[in-house]
Residue, then its C-alpha position, 0 to 999 in steps of 0.5 A: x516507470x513501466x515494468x517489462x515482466x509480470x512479477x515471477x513468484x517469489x519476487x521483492x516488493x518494495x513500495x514506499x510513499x509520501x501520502x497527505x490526508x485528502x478528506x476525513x470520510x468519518x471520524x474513524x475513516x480518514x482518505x489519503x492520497x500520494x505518490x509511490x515509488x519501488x520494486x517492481x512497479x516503479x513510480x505512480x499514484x496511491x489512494x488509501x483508506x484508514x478504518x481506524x477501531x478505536x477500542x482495540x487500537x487496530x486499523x484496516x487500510x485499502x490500498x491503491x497503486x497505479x501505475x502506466x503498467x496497471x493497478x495494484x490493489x492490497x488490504x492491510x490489518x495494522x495496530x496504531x498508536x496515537x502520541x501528541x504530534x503522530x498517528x503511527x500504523x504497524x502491521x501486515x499487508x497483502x496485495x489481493x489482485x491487480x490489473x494490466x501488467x499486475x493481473x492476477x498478482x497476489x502476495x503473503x503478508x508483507x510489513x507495512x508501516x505507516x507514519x501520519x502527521x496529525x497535520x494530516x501534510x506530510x506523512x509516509x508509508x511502506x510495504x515490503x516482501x515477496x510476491x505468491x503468484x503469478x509465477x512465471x516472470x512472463x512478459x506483456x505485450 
């Protein structure tokens, strides 16, 4: 779906995905891939790159979403923790920028969560929170 307004200031993000494992880049930087689907950018397309640091159980995540209304890109800085059948991902995200309909769009932090399957077939992710700026609600044209 295709968004009328830029995001105002202070708007709800609400983003949740099923993503699988594409390709396992290094042993510590897997590539994932899916579908997204909430407010306010409606359904589209992410790509997403784990940078796993195994001696602090800490993640990095680089995070693209596209969408007919533009692209939206974010950073998240999580903990994980292995178990026999799951990769489990908690922490913060920040949506850095964007274009089309997005330009310029920033964010806080926003919670993100993240689910693998050691499969790498059926996993899930999702960020919550609140747009920073634009700040007006203007409309695109």
């Amino acid at each position: 779906t295709k968004p009328q307004k830029i995001p105002a200031s202070g708007s709800a993000i609400v983003v949740a995905g099923k993503i699988h494992l594409d390709s396992v880049i290094s042993p510590f930087v897997l590539q994932d891939s899916g579908t997204v689907t909430g407010t306010p950018f409606g359904s589209g397309t992410t790509t997403q790159i784990y940078t796993l640091y195994p001696k602090s159980g800490r993640a990095k995540t680089e995070i693209q979403i596209v969408t007919d209304a533009g692209t939206v890109t974010a950073v998240a800085a999580s903990h994980y923790h292995t178990t026999n059948v799951a990769i489990s991902f908690s922490g913060i995200a920040r949506i850095t920028g964007g274009t089309g309909a997005y330009a310029g769009l920033t964010t806080g932090p926003l919670e993100f969560q993240a689910l693998h399957s050691l499969t790498g077939k059926k996993e899930a992710f999702v960020m919550v929170g609140t747009t920073a700026r634009p700040g007006k609600g203007t409309k695109r044209g």
